[in-house]
C-alpha positions in Angstrom: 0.0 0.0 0.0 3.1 2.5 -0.1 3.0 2.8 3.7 5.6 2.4 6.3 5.0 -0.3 8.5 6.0 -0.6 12.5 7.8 -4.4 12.5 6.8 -5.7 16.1 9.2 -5.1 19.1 9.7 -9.1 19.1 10.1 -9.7 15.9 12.7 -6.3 15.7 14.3 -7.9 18.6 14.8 -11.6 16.7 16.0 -10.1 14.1 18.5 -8.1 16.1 19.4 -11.2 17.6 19.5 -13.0 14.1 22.1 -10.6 12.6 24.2 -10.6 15.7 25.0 -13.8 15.4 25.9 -14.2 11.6 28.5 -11.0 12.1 29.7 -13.1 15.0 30.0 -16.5 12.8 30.7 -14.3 9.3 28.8 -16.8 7.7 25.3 -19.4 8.6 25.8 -23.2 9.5 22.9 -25.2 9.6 22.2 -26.7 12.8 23.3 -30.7 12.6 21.1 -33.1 13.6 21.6 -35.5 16.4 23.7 -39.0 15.6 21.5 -42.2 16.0 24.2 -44.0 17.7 21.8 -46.9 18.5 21.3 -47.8 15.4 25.5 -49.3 14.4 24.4 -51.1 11.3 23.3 -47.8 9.9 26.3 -45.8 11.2 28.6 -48.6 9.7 26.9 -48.0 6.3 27.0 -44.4 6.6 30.8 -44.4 7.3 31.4 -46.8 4.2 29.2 -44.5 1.9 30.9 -41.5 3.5 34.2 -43.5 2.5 33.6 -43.7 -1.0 32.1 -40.4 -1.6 35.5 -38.8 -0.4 37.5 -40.5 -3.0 34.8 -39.3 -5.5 34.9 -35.7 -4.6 38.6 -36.1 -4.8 38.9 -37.0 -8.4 36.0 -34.6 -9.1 38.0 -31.7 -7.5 41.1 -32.6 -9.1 39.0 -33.0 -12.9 41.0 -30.4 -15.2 37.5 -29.1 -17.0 37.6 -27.8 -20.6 36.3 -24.7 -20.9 38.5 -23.8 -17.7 41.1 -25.6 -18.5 41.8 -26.2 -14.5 40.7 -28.5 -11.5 38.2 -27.0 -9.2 40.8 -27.5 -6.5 42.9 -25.1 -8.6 40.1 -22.9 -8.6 39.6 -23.0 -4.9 43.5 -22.4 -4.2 44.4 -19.3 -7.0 40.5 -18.0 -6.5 38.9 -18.6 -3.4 41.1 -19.5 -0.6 43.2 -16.1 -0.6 40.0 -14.5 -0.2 39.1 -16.3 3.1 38.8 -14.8 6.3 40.3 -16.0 9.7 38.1 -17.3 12.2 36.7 -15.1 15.0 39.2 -14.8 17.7 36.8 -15.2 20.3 34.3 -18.5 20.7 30.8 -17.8 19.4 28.7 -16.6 22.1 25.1 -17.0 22.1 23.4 -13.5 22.5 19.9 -12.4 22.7 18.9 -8.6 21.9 15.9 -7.1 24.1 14.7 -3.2 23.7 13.9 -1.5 27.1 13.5 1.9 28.4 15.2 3.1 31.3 13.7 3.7 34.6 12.6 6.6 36.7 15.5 5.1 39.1 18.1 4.9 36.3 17.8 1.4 35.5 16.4 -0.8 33.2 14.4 -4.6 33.5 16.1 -7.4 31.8 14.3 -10.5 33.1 12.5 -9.4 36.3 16.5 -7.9 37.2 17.5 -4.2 37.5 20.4 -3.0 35.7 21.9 0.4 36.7 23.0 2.5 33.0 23.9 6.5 33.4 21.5 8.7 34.6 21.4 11.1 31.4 19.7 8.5 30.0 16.6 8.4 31.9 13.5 7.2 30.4 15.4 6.6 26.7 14.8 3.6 25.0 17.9 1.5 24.9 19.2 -1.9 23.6 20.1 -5.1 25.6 22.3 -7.1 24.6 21.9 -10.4 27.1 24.5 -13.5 27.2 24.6 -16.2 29.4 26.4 -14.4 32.0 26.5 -11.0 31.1 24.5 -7.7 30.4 25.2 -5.1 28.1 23.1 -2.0 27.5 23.5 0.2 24.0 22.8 4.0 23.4 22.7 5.2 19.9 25.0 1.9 18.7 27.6 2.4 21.8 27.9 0.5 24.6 26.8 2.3 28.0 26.4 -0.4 30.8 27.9 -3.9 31.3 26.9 -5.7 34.6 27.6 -9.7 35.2 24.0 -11.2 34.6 21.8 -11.6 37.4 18.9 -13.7 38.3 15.6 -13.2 38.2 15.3 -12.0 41.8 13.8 -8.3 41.4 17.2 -6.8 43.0 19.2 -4.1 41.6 22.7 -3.9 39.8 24.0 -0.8 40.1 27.3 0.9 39.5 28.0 3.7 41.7 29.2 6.1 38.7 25.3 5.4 37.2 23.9 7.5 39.8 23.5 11.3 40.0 25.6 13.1 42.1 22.9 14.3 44.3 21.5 10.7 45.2 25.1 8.9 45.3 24.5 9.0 49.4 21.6 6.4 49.0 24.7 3.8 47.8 26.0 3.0 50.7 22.3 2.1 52.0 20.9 -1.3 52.5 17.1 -1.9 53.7 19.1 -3.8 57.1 21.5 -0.9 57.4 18.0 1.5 57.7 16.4 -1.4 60.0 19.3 -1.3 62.3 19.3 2.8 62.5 15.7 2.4 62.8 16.0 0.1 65.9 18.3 2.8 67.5 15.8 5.1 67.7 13.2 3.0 68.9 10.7 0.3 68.3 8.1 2.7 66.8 10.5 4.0 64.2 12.0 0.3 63.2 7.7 -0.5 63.1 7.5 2.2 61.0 10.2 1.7 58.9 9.5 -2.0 58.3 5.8 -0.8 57.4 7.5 1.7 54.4 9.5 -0.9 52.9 6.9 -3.8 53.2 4.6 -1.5 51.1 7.2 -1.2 48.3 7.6 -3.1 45.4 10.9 -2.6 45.9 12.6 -1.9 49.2 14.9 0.8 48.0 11.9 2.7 46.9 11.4 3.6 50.5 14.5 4.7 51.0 
């Protein structure tokens, strides 16, 4: 019809995920399918017919064909094979891409876990860039945040250089800290205090 379309946040986020892996790999391999190991009499045939096959290919490759007048292993060698790139330096890592927006407490949720990123971005939409044991958050195409992953325990990662100058006094707080300063004073204020936090989603929101 001529008109833009919106492609869904999942299906922007599989893609996402999609592409970061073929840049990782430089290429696509089919996933292999699992060996039937109980069945020998079928592996035993498989490795004979794998056998001969090899010794075709061989004479195939090494064929000098007319209208080229060279093998297709000469091919490969002179043509091909200078133009190869090296392997990634690094093991591929499974990585999955998520689109979030950053909190009113300078964090964002990556599976029911907060992740501190600066606090100039507040409320921007980021990316998440999630591995088995790490988090990585994206602004604009650069990287912003890393934290080791966490979880799925509703607590907070945060990095003490994430938070705005005027708040960075709330670090150093912990809800058994405020308990404990609370009991000092006196039963009513630790009541109280207990009440605040208990209320909360989150106990640092009653800090």
């Amino acid at each position: 019809d001529g008109q833009a379309r919106t492609i869904p946040r999942r299906t922007s986020s599989c893609l996402r995920t999609f592409r970061s892996g073929g840049e990782q790999r430089r290429g696509f391999t089919p996933p292999s399918r699992a060996n039937p190991g109980h069945q020998r009499g079928r592996l035993l045939r498989r490795l004979s017919h794998n056998a001969a096959t090899r010794e075709l290919r061989d004479r195939l490759n090494d064929k000098v064909t007319r209208h080229l007048g060279a093998s297709r292993r000469d091919l490969f060698e002179k043509i091909d094979k200078p133009a190869l790139k090296p392997l990634p330096a690094e093991p591929y890592t499974y990585a999955e891409w998520k689109r979030c927006r950053v909190g009113l407490d300078d964090h964002v949720d990556i599976g029911r876990h907060y992740y501190s990123v600066p606090h100039q971005l507040l409320r921007q939409k980021l990316w998440a860039r999630i591995t088995a044991r790490t988090v990585e958050i994206f602004h604009s195409g650069q990287r912003v945040a890393a934290h080791a992953r966490t979880s799925g325990n509703r607590q907070h990662s945060t990095c003490r250089e994430h938070i705005p100058p005027n708040h960075r006094f709330r670090a150093d707080l912990t809800p058994e800290r405020i308990r404990r300063q609370a009991a000092r004073i006196g039963p009513q204020t630790e009541a109280f205090v207990e009440v605040v936090m208990r209320e909360r989603r989150h106990p640092e929101q009653g800090f």
